[in-house]
C-alpha distance (Angstrom), angle and dihedral (degrees) to the residues before:
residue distance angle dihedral
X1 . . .
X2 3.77 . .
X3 3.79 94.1 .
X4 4.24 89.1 50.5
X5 3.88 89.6 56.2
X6 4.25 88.7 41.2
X7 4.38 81.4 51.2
X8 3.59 88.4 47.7
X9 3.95 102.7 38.2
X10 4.07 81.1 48.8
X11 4.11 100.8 44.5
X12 4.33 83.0 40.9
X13 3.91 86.4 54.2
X14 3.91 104.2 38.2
X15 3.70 80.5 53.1
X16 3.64 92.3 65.8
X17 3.78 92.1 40.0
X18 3.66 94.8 59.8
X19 4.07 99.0 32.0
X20 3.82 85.8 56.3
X21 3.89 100.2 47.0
X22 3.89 98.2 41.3
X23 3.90 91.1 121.8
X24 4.05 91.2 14.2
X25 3.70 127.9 80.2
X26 3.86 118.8 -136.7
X27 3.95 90.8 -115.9
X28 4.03 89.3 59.3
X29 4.29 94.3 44.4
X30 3.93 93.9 40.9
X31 3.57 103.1 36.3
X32 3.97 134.8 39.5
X33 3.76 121.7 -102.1
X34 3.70 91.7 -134.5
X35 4.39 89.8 62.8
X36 4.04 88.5 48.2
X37 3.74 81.0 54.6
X38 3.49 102.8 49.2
X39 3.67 97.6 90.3
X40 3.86 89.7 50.4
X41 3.59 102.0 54.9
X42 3.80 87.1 40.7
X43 4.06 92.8 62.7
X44 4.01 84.5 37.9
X45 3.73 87.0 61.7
X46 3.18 94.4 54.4
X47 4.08 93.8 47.2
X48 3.94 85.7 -116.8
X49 4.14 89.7 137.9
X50 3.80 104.8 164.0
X51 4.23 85.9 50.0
X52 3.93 84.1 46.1
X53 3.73 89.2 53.9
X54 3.64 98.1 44.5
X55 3.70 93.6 58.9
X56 3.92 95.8 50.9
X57 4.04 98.9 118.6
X58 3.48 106.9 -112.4
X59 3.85 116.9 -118.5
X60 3.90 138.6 -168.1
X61 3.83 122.6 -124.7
X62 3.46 84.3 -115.6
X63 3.71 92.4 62.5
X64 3.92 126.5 101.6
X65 4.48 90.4 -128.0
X66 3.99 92.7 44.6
X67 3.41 92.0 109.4
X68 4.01 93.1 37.5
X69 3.92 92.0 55.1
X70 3.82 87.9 41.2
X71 3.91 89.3 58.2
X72 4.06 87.4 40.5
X73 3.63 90.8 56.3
X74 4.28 102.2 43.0
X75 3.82 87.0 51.2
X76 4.11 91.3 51.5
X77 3.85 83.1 45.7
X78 3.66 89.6 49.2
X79 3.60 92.2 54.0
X80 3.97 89.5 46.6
X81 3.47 88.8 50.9
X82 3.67 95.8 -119.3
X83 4.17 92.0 138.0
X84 3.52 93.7 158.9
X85 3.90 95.7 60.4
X86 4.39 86.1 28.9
X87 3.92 80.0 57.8
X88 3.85 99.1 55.4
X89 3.48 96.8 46.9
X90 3.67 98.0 48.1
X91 3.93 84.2 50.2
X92 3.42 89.2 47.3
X93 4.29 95.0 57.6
X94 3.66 80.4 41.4
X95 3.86 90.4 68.0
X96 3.37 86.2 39.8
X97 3.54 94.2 58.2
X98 3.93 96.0 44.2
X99 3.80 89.2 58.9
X100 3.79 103.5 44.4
X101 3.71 77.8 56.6
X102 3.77 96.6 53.8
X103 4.02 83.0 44.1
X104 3.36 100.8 59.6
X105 3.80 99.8 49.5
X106 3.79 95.8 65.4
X107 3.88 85.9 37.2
X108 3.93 98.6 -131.4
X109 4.19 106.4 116.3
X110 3.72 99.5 62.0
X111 4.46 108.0 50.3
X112 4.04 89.9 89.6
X113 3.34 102.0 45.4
X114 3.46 94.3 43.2
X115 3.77 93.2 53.7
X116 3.98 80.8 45.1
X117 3.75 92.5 54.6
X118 4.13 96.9 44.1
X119 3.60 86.8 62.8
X120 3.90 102.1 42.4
X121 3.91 115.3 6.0
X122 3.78 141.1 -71.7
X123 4.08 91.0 -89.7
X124 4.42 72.6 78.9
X125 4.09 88.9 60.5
X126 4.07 121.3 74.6
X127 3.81 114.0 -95.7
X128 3.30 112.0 -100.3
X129 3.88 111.7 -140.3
X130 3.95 110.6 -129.4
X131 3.29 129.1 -136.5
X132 4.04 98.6 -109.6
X133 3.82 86.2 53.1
X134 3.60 96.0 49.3
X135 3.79 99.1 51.3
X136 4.48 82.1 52.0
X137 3.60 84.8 54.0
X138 3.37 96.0 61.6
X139 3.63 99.9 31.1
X140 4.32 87.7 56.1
X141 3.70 82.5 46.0
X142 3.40 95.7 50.4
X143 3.94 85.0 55.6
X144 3.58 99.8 46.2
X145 4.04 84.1 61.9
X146 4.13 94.3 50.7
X147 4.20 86.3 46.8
X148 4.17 78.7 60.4
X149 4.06 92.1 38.1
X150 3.44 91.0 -112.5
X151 4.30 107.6 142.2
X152 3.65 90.7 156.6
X153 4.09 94.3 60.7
X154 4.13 88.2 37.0
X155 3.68 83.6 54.1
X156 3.70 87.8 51.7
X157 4.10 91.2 56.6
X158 3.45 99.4 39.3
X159 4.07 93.4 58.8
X160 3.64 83.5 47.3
X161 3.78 94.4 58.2
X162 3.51 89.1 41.7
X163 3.83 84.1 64.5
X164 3.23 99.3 47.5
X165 4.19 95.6 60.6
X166 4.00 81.0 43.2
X167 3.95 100.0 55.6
X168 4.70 82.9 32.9
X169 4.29 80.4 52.6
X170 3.97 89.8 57.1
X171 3.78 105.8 46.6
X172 3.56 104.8 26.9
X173 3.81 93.7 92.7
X174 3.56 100.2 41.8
X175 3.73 94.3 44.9
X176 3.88 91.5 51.6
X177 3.56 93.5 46.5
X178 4.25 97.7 52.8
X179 4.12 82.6 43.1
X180 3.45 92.4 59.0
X181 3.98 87.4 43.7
X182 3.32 104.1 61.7
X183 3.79 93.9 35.0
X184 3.62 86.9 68.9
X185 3.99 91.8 43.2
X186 3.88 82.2 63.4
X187 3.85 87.4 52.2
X188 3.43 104.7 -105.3
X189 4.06 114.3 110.8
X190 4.04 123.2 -162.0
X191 3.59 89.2 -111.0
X192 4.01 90.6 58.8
X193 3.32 88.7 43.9
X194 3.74 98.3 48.0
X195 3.77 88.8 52.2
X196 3.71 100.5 58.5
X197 4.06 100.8 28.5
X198 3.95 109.7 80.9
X199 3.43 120.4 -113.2
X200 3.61 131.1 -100.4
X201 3.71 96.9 178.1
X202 3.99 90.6 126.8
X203 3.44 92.1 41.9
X204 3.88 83.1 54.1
X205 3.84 98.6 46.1
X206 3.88 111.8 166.6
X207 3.81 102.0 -24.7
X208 3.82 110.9 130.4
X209 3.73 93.6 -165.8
X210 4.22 142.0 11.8
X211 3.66 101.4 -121.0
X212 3.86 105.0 36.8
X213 4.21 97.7 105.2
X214 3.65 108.7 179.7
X215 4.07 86.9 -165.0
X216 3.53 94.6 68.1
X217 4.03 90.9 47.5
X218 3.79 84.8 50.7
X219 4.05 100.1 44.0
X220 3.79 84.3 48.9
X221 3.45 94.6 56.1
X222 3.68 90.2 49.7
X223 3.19 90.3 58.0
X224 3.67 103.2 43.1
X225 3.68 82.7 58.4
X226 3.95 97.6 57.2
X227 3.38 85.4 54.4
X228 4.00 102.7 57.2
X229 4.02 87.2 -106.7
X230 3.83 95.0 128.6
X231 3.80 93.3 153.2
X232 4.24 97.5 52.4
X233 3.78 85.0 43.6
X234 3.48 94.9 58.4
X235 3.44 96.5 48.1
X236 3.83 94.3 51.4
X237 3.78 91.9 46.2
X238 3.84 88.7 53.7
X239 4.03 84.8 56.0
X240 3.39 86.3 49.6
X241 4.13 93.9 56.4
X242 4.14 88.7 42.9
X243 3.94 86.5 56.5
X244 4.24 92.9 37.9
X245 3.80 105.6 23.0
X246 4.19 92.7 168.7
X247 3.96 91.3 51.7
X248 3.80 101.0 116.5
X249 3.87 95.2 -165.5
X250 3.53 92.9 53.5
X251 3.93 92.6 49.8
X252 4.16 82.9 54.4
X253 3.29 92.9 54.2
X254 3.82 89.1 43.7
X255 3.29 100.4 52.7
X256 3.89 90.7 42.6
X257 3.45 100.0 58.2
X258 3.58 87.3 47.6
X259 3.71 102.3 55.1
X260 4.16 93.2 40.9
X261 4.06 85.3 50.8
X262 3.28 100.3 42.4
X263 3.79 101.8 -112.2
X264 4.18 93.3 171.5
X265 3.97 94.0 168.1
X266 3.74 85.8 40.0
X267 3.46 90.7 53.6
X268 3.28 112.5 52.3
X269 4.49 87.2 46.4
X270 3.29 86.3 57.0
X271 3.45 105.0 43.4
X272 3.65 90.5 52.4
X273 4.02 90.9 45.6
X274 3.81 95.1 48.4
X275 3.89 95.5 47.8
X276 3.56 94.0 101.7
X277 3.38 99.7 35.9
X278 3.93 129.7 114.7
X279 3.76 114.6 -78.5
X280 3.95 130.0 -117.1
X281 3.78 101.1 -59.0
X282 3.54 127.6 -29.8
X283 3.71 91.6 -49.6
X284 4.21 116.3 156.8
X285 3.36 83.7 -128.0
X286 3.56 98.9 97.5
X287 4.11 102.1 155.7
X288 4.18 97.9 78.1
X289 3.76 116.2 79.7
X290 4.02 124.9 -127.3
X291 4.19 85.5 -97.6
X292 3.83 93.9 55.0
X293 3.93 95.0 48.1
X294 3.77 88.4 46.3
X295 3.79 97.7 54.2
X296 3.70 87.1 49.4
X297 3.67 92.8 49.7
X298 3.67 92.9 52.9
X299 3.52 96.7 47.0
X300 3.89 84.6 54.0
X301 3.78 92.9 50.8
X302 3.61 91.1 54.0
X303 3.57 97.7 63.0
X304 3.79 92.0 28.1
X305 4.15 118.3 61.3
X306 4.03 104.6 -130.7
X307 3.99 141.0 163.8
X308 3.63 127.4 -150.1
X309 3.83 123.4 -116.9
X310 3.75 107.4 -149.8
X311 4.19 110.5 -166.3
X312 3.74 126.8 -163.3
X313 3.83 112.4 -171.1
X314 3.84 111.8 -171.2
X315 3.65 108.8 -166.0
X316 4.13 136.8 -167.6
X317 4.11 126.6 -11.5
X318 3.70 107.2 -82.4
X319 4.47 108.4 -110.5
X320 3.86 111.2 -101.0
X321 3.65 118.4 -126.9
X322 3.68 116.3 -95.9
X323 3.93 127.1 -150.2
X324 4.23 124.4 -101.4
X325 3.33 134.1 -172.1
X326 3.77 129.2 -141.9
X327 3.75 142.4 171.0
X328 3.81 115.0 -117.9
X329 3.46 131.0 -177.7
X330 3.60 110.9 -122.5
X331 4.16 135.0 -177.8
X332 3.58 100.2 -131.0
X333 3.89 111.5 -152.8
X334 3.96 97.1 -86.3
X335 4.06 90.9 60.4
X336 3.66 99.3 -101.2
X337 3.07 123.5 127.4
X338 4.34 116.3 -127.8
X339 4.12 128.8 171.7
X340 3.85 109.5 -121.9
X341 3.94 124.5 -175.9
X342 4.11 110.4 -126.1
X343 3.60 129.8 -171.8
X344 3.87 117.9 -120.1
X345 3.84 138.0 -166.1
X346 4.15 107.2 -121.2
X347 3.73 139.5 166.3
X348 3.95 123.1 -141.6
X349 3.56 108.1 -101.8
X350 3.44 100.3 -116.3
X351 3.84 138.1 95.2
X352 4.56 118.7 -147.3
X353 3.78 116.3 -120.8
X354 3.95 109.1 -115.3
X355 3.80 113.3 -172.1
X356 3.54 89.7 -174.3
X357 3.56 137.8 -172.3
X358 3.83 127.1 -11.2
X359 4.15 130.5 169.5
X360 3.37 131.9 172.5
X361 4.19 121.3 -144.3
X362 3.51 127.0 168.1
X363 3.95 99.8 -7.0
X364 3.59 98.6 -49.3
X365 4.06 132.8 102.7
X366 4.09 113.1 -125.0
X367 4.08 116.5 -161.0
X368 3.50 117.4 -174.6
X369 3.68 119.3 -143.3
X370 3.45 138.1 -134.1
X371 4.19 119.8 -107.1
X372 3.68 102.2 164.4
X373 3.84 130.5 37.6
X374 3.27 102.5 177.5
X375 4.01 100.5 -176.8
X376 3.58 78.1 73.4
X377 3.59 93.5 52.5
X378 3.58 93.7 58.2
X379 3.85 100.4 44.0
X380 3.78 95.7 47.3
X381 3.59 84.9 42.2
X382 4.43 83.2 52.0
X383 3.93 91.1 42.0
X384 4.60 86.7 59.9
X385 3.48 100.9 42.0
X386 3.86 97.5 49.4
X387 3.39 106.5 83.6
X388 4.06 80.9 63.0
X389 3.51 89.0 53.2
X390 3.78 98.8 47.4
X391 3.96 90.6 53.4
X392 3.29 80.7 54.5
X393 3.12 104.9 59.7
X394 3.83 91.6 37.1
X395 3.56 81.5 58.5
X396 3.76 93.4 49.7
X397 4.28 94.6 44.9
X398 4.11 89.8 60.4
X399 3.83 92.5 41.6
X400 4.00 92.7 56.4
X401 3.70 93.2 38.0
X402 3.59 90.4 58.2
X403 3.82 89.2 44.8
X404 3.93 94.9 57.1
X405 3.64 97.8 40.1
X406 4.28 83.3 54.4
X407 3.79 81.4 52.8
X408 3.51 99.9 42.1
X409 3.82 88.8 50.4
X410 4.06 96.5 50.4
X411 4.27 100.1 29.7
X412 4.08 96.9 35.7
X413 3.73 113.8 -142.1
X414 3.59 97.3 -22.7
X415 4.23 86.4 53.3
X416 4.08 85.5 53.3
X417 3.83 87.1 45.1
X418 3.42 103.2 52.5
X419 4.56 91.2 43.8
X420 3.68 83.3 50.4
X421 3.72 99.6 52.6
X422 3.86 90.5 41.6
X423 4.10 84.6 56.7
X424 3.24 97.5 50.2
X425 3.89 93.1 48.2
X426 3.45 98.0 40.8
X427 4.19 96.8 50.6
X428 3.58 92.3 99.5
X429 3.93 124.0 148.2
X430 3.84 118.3 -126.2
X431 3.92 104.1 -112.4
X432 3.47 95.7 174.4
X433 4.12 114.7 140.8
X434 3.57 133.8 139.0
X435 3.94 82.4 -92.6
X436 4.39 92.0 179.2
X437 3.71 91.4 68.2
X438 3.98 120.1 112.6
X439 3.95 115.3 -107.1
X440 3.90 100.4 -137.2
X441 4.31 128.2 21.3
X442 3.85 109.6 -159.7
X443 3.92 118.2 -171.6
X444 3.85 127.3 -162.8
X445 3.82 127.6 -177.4
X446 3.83 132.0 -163.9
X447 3.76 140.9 147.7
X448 3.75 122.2 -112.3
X449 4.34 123.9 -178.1
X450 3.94 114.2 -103.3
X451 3.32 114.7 -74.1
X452 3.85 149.8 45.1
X453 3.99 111.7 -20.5
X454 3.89 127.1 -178.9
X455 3.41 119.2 -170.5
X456 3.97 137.8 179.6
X457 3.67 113.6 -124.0
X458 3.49 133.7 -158.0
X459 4.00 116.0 -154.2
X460 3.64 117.5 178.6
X461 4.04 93.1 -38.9
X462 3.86 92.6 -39.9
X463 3.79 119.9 101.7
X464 4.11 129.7 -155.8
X465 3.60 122.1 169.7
X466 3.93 105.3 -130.7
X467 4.03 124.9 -151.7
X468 3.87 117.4 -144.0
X469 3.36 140.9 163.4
X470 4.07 129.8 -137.7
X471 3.52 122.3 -144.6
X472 4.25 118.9 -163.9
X473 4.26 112.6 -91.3
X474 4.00 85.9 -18.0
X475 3.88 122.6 103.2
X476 4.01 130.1 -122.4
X477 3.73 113.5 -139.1
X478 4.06 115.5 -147.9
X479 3.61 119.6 -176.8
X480 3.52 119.2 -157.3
X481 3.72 132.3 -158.3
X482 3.54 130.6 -168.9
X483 3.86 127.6 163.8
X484 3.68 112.8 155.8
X485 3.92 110.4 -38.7
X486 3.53 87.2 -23.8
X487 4.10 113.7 113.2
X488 3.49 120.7 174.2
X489 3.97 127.4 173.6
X490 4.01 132.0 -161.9
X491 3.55 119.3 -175.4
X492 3.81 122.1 -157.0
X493 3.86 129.8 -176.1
X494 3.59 110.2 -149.2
């Protein structure tokens, strides 16, 4: 009799194995994304890219991380300056993207996987591309097209990831506020939550949202203005300012625009708002305001020919999230009320020190300035979405319990057993992130005469003398890389 219930206890739980990884593997229900990453990041750290690629787990289309190891795998191709193969894959997620979209308005994609993840975890479900990640996508896409001289198709990207932040902008609140909703109808208020989840306040910092990326405002503007599109690029380096108010380059480029289009009520804000602000460089010179240096800067460029040098300096490998545990107190499906221990995605509470980059030209000290961190991104972007994730899990915790006593009943202790174990190794948090992005983007901006230009730079203790050349009125593009002691340069005339 005792070997019939072990058969059925065993049949009952390979059943739930198999149901729950029909479009998972094994590795990505029973183990968390950020240890099968581990080795990636590591050779990414040290700037070892083709290694880095090699060890990105390999994953059908029918799997739930496709699209995550797709994204893993354009960036490292990015970095290995493999745009052409970087481009497809991004394009690729894209697609991807567009039709989960389609998907979930007529509500059809998601009912298997669901049912998949109630009885395992959400590792089972598809990945679910957030907003912050989205608007990189585009932005890296939009620089895989200038690396092939293509403005036209960056243009393309960078009005995409402008929509993104736009459609993120409209449902953020509503979506946070029915989260938090039925979270509580499940028993669980924010303020219980708050108490037992770490906190990733400093992780956070000053971030008001996850998906408002001042970068891609900024790079858009950029580009807007290599193309003659002086209007569009001063709106999107306005959204840039909202997002970073501090960023002195962006206020340059603010207040530029604005005096060269005419901006008078702009003008006079702005003027008033920047009086206090740092001046032009890292002159000693503190007592002039960012308008006053600018007006004498223009009236310089107009009887001297210049170019404008535009710097991005991505820095580090953003921090994975890591797995907690806490003790919840959950109705179970009889009314009482039992603690249960869940799994949760986190990230460490803690934010790296960049010191960035600094140049100096001409007798004066240039710092560039950070206008994206995206650690804090990605934890802010944690902090909203997990009141989804608890119910979830809540969700989840009655659904097993209800399996195992069903087990227990018809396979005896062994039944009870075998649900038990499965529990336990099943209560895994979903770690999944774009884990290959950089942790902090830092912009400077200066002017330079026509010509060739080579200039010593100093990034974060580490110096590289970078060659350049300046075209009249038109703007160079250098992208910098650092991860580690790793410092790599492109430079792109636009």
């Amino acid at each position: 009799m005792q070997n019939i219930f072990f058969r059925t206890s065993l049949s009952i739980t390979l059943i739930l194995l198999l149901s729950s990884c029909a479009a998972t593997s094994f590795g990505d229900i029973f183990s968390n994304y950020n240890k099968q990453m581990q080795g990636v990041k590591s050779a990414q750290q040290k700037g070892n890219f083709e290694q880095a690629l090699s060890l990105v787990p390999e994953r059908s289309e029918s799997n739930g991380s496709y699209n995550l190891s797709l994204l893993e795998k354009a960036r490292l191709e990015y970095l290995a300056n493999q745009h052409q193969q970087s481009q497809q894959n991004f394009e690729l997620v894209y697609r991807q993207v567009q039709q989960a979209e389609q998907a979930a308005k007529i509500q059809l994609s998601r009912g298997v996987e669901n049912i998949a993840a109630v009885i395992s975890n959400d590792n089972a479900t598809r990945y679910d591309i957030p907003y912050y990640e989205q608007s990189m996508l585009h932005s890296y896409q939009a620089l895989n097209y200038l690396s092939q001289r293509d403005l036209s198709g960056a243009l393309v990207e960078i009005r995409r990831a402008n929509l993104v932040q736009n459609k993120a902008l409209k449902a953020n609140q509503q979506a946070i506020f029915d989260s938090q909703k039925e979270m509580a109808q499940k028993g669980v208020s924010s303020e219980s939550l708050a108490s037992k989840y770490p906190s990733m306040n400093t992780a956070i910092g000053k971030v008001k949202n996850g998906f408002q990326n001042a970068y891609t405002f900024y790079l858009s503007g950029v580009l807007y203005e290599a193309a003659g599109q002086s209007n569009d690029a001063y709106i999107d380096y306005k959204k840039a300012l909202e997002i970073y108010p501090g960023n002195s380059t962006v206020q340059k480029d603010v207040w530029r625009l604005a005096n060269r289009l005419g901006m008078g009520n702009d003008i006079q804000l702005f003027k008033n708002r920047f009086s206090h602000d740092i001046t032009h460089g890292k002159s000693k010179d503190n007592s002039k305001s960012i308008s006053q240096n600018i007006g004498q800067i223009d009236n310089q460029q107009a009887l001297t020919p210049s170019g404008q040098l535009v710097i991005l300096v991505e820095q580090g490998i953003i921090n994975s999230k890591q797995e907690v545990s806490i003790h919840l107190p959950i109705f179970t499906s009889h009314g009482d009320v039992r603690f249960y221990s869940v799994a949760l995605p986190s990230y460490q509470n803690r934010l790296r020190q960049y010191s960035g980059l600094s140049l100096s030209y001409q007798g004066k000290q240039y710092q560039s300035q950070e206008i994206v961190r995206l650690q804090s991104l990605a934890a802010k972007q944690l902090q909203d979405e997990m009141p989804v994730i608890v119910t979830r899990q809540i969700v989840r915790v009655i659904a097993k319990e209800e399996v195992r006593q069903q087990m227990s009943r018809k396979g005896g202790d062994i039944g009870n057993i075998l649900a038990a174990l499965y529990n336990v190794a099943s209560e895994k948090a979903d770690t999944r992130s774009w884990s290959t992005l950089p942790d902090s983007i830092h912009i400077l901006r200066m002017d330079f005469s026509p010509g060739k230009h080579e200039v010593e730079m100093n990034i974060n203790g580490n110096k590289r003398t970078v060659t350049f050349e300046i075209n009249e009125d038109r703007q160079t593009l250098v992208k910098l890389t650092t991860i580690g002691s790793y410092i790599h340069y492109q430079s792109i005339n636009l």
